[in-house]
KOLZATI-711564 format. One record per residue (C-alpha): x, y, z. Coordinates in steps of 0.2 Angstrom, whole numbers, padded with zeros to 4 digits, always signed. Each point is the difference from the previous one (the first is absolute). Layout:
<atoms>
XYZ
...
</atoms>
This chain:
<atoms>
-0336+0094+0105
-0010+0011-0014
+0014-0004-0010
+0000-0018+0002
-0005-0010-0017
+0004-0019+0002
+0004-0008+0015
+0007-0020+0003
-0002-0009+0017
+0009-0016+0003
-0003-0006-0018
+0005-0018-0001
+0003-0013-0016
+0004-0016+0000
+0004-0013-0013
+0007-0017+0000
+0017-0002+0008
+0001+0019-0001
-0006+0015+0010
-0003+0014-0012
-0005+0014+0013
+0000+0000+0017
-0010+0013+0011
+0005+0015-0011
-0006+0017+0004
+0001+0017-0007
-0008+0015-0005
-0001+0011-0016
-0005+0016-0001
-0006+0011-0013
+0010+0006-0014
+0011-0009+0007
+0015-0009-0010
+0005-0015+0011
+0014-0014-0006
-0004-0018+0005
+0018-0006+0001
+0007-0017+0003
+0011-0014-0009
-0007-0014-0011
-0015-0011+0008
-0001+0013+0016
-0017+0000-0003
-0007+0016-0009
-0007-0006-0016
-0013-0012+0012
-0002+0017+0010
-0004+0010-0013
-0012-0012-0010
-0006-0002+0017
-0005+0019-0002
-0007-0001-0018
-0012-0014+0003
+0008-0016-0008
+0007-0009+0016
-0011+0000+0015
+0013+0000+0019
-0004-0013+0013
-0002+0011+0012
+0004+0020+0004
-0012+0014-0004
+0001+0015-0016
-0010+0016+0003
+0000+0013-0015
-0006+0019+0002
-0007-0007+0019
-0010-0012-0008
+0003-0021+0003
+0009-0005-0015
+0000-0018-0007
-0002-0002-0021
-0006-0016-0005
+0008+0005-0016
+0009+0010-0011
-0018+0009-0006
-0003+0004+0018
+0018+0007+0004
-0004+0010-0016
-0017+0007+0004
+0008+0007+0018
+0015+0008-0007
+0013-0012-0003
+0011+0000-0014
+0014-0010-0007
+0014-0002-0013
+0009-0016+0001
+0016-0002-0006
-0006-0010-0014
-0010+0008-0012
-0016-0009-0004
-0003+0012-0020
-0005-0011-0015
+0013+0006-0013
-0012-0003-0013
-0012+0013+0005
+0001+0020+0002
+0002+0010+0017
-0018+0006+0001
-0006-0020-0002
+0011-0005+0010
-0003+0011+0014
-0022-0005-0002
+0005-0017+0003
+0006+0007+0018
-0019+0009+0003
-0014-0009+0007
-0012+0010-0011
+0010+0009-0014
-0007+0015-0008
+0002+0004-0019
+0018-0003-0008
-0003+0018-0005
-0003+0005+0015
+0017-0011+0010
+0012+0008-0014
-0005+0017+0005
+0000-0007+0021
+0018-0007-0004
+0006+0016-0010
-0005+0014+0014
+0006-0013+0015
+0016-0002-0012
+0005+0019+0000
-0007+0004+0019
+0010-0013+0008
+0018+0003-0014
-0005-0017-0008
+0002+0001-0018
-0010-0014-0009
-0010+0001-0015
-0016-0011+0002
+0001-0006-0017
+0017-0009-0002
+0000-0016-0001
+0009-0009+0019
+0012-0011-0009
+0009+0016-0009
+0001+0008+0018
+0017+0001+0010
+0002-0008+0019
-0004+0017+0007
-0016+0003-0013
-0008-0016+0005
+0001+0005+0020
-0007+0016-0003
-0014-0011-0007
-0002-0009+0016
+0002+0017+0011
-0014+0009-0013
-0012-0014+0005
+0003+0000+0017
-0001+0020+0001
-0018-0002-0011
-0007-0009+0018
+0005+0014+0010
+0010-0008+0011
+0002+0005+0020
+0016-0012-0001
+0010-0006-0012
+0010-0016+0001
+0017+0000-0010
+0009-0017-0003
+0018+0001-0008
-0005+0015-0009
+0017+0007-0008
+0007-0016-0002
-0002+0000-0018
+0002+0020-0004
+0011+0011-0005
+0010+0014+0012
-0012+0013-0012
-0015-0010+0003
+0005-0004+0019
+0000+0020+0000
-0018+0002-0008
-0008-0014+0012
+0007+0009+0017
-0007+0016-0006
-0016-0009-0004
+0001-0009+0018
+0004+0018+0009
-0017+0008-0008
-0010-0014+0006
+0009+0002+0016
-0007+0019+0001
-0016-0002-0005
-0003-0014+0016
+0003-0015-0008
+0009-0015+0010
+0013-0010-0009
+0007-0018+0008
+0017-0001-0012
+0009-0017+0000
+0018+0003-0009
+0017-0007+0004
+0008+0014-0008
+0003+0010+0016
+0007+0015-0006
-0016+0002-0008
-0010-0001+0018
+0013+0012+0007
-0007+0012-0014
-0019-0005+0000
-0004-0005+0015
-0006+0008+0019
+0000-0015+0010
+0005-0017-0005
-0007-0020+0011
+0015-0011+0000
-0005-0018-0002
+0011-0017+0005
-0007-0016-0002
-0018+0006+0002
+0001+0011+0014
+0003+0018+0002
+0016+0002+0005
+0001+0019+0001
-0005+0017-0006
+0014+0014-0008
+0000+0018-0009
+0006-0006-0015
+0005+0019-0003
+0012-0001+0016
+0003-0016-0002
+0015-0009-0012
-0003-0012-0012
+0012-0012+0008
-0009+0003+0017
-0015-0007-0008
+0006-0014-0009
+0009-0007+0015
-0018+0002+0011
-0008-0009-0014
+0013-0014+0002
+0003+0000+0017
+0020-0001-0005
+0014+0012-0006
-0001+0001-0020
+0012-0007-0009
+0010+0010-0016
+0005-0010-0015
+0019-0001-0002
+0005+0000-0018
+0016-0012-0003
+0015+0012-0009
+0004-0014-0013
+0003+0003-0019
-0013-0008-0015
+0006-0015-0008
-0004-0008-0016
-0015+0003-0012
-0012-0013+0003
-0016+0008-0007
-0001+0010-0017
-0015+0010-0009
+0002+0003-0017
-0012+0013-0009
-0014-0010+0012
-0015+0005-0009
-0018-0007+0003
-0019+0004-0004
-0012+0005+0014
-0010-0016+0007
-0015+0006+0002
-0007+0018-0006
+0005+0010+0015
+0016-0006+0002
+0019+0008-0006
+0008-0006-0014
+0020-0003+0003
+0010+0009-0012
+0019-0003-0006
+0006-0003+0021
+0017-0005-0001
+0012-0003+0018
+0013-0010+0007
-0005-0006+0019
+0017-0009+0008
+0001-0011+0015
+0003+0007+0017
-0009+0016-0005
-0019+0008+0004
-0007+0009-0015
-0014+0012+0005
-0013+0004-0013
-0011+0013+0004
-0016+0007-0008
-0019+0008+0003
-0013-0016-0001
-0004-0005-0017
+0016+0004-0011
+0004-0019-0003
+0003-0006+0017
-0010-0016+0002
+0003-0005-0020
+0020+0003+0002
-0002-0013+0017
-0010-0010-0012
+0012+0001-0016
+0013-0007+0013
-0007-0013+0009
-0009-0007-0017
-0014+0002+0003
-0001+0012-0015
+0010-0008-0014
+0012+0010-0010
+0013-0003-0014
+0013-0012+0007
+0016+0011-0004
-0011+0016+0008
+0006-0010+0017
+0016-0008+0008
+0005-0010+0014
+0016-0003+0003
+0003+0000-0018
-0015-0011-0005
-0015+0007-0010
-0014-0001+0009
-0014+0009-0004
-0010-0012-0007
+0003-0011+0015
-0016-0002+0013
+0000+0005+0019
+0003-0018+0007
+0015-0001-0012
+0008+0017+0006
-0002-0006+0019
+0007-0014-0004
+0017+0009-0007
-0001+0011+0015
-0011+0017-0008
-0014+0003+0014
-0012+0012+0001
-0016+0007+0012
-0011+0011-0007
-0010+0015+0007
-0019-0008+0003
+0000-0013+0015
-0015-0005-0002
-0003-0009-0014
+0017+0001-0010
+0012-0002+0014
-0010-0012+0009
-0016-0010-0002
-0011+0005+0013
-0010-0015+0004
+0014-0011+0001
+0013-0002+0015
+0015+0009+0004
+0008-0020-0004
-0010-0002-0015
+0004+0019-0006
+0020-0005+0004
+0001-0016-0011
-0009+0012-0015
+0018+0009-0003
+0013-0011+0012
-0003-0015-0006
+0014-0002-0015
+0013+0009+0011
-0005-0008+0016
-0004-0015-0009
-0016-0004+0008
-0007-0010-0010
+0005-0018-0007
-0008-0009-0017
-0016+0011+0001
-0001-0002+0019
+0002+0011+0013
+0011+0000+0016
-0012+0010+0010
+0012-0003+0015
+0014+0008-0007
-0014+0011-0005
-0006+0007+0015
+0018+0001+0009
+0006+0012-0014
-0016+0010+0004
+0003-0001+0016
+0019+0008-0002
-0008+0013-0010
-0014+0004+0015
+0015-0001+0012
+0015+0009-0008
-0012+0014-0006
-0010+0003+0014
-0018-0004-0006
-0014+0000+0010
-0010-0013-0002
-0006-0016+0011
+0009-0011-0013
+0004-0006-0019
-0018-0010+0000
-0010+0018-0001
-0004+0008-0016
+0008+0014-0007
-0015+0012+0002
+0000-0003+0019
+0016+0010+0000
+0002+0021+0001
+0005+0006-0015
+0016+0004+0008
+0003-0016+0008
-0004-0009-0019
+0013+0013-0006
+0012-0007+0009
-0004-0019-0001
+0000+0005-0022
+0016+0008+0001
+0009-0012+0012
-0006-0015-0009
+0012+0006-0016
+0014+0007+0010
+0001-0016+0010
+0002-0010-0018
+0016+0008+0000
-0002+0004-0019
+0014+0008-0010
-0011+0015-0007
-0015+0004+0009
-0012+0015-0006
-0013+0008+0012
-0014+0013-0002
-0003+0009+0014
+0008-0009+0013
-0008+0009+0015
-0013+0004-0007
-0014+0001+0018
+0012-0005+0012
+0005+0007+0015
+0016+0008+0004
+0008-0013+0010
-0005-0013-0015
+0006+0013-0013
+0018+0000+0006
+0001-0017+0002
-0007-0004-0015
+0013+0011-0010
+0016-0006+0013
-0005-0019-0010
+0000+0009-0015
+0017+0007+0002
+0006-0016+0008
-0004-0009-0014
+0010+0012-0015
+0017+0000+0015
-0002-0021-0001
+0001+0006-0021
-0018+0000-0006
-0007+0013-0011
-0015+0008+0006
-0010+0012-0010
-0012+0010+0014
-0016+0007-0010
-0006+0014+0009
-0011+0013+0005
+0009+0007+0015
+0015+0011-0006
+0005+0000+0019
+0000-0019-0001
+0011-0001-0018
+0013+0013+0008
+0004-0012+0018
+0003-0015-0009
+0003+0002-0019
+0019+0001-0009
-0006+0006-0017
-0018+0008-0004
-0010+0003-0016
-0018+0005-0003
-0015-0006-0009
-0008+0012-0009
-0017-0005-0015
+0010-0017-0001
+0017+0008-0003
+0016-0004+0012
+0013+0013+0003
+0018-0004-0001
+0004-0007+0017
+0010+0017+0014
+0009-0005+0015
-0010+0002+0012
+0011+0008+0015
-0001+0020-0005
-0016+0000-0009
-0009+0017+0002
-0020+0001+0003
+0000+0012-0017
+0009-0014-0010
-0011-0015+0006
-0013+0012-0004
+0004+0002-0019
+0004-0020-0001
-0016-0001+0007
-0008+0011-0014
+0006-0007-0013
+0017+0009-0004
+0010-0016-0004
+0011+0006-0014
+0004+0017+0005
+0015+0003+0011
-0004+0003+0018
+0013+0011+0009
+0007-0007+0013
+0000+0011+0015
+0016-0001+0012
+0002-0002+0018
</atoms>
């Protein structure tokens, strides 16, 4: 018991037409690195902002360091001990590290005098970050060390990890965990959501296994496989996406010296990208956050406008075209940010349907729409992809981000379009969604769609993809098959070795 940090009894949420937990218990212990585990909508994010003050249960009892435990707030889970990084970083681009990480003080000290907090915390804890640099120049992995660096400033007894390697490099992954481990030593307590469950099996001593808000076991994740897991987190064997043996077809989409400015001044410019993408195949395009991912989805959908020759559809110039005239042809897209891009978060799942089905669905009649057809077409989507929501009437925030993920995705696929790009297509969902969602994508290339996957996850690209290139300061490398592909050459793709010759490595 002297090692006992953070105890839950029976902790119980409810929301309308939904039980988020249901009389969950566990304890933590100190320097204790313990995985909260369990498929999309199970119930952790409500458990853990449950913890750090910003939802307050119905009923079931918290006691940290011995002491009744409760916080009203954020501020309150704070001052006790609390800390959390969320899996979306809340940094003002604009600003530099040291202003940004005062905003998170309640009374901050000198600028002076945080630079020089942030620089000795930063080389302590294996956190490179220079307090100076402007947020908006920083990488993925620089920003979360921002969010780490101001949590590690409170001193925390326990710290609360969302998603935390979901955006980062295999080299920044590496740099975090040895961060996590020293933390770990030195006593603190770390509550680590993830899906990646190779990464718990490294990290983590024990790991709560969640279902449908309730605790549905407890496991080793160091004895225990990442199979094992995902099956207890689904209740249900896992399935393994099957990839169809069926020759490309015909070129439908063309790039030709794609070239395009930076929208906004911490974007990537595009430069010179030319590629083929034929029907029936998966293109995998991989690349560390910020080489010209999101503008690349943009220059394709239109919603970045480019010369027309600099794209073709199925022989037809396009570049100038806008997004709602490229679905109608059949060129989809979903892009990486949910919330506000992908879907409007006020508005229903119906209402956020009929935003990009309604020329292909035809939901719509002489400026009215045909919200029945509407709302059956949502409802197929909810169905056929599993989402977990009471209906199509809720808005899209009252979704996981794992369920929206799969409402965003599913939404395109079931348009049934001829070309459909996606960044980051499991981006926060679970591994039972994961495969799921990537068995539609390669459904749809075997039924003779093109389907360019744009992702982080070099584990995710290999599975599914026929052909792979990589994104490198806005630059495309010729397209590899990707059967045979060694770690080293992905590796120098990644980098930025386009144009020299790779050796191929035989079996």
């Amino acid at each position: 018991m002297s090692d006992l940090l953070l105890r839950l009894s029976g902790l119980t949420k409810a929301y309308p037409g939904v039980v988020a937990n249901k009389d969950v218990s566990f304890d933590i212990a100190r320097g204790e690195v313990h995985a909260l585990l369990g498929e999309n909508g199970a119930g952790k994010s409500t458990l853990v902002k449950t913890i750090y003050g910003l939802v307050k249960p119905d009923s079931g009892t918290m006691t940290l360091q011995g002491q009744p435990f409760q916080p009203p707030e954020p501020r309150a889970a704070r001052a006790a001990g609390v800390a959390m990084v969320f899996q979306h970083f809340s940094l003002f681009d604009a600003m530099n590290v040291a202003e940004n990480i005062a905003l998170g003080m309640e009374n901050p000290p000198p600028q002076r005098e945080i630079a020089a907090q942030v620089r000795k915390v930063s080389d302590q804890y294996g956190l490179p970050l220079d307090p100076d640099r402007i947020v908006g120049e920083l990488s993925a992995g620089e920003r979360q060390r921002v969010e780490i660096i101001r949590c590690l400033l409170q001193d925390p007894k326990l710290l609360i990890m969302d998603e935390p390697t979901s955006v980062l490099t295999p080299q920044e992954v590496a740099i975090l965990f040895e961060t996590l481990r020293k933390l770990s030593s030195e006593g603190t307590a770390i509550l680590y959501i993830s899906h990646k469950l190779e990464e718990i099996r490294t990290l983590c001593d024990n790991a709560t296994v969640l279902r449908l808000g309730e605790v549905v076991g407890e496991c080793d994740p160091k004895t225990t496989s990442a199979r094992d897991m995902a099956e207890l987190m689904v209740g249900s064997k896992l399935h393994v996406p099957e990839k169809a043996d069926k020759p490309a077809g015909d070129t439908v989409l063309t790039l030709q010296d794609l070239s395009a400015k930076a929208p906004h001044r911490f974007g990537t410019a595009l430069k010179d990208i030319t590629l083929e993408v034929r029907k029936g195949e998966v293109l995998g395009i991989g690349g560390v956050a910020g080489n010209g991912q999101d503008e690349l989805v943009a220059a394709l959908s239109g919603e970045i406008r480019v010369a027309p020759a600099m794209i073709s559809y199925q022989g037809r110039a396009i570049g100038q075209m806008p997004p709602n005239a490229r679905r109608k042809l059949g060129l989809l897209a979903a892009p990486e940010e949910r919330m506000g891009h992908a879907a409007a978060p006020d508005m229903s799942l119906t209402e956020n349907a009929v935003m990009t089905a309604m020329t292909r669905q035809r939901l719509t009649s002489r400026g009215f729409v045909h919200w029945g057809k509407a709302r059956s077409f949502a409802e197929g989507v909810i169905k056929t992809f599993d989402v977990r929501t009471p209906g199509p009437a809720n808005a899209a925030r009252s979704l996981s981000g794992g369920n929206l993920q799969k409402f965003v995705i599913g939404r395109e696929i079931m348009q049934d379009p001829d070309v459909l790009v996606v960044n980051q297509p499991t981006w926060g969902v679970d591994a039972s969604a994961a495969a799921a969602i990537r068995q539609a994508l390669l459904d749809l290339a075997a039924k003779g769609a093109a389907v360019i996957v744009i992702s982080q996850d070099l584990d995710e690209l290999m599975e599914i993809s026929d052909r792979f290139a990589a994104l490198n300061e806005g630059r495309l490398s010729a397209p590899r098959p990707a059967k045979g592909l060694t770690v080293e050459e992905i590796g120098l793709m990644l980098g930025g070795a386009h144009d020299m010759e790779v050796a191929h490595v035989d079996a």
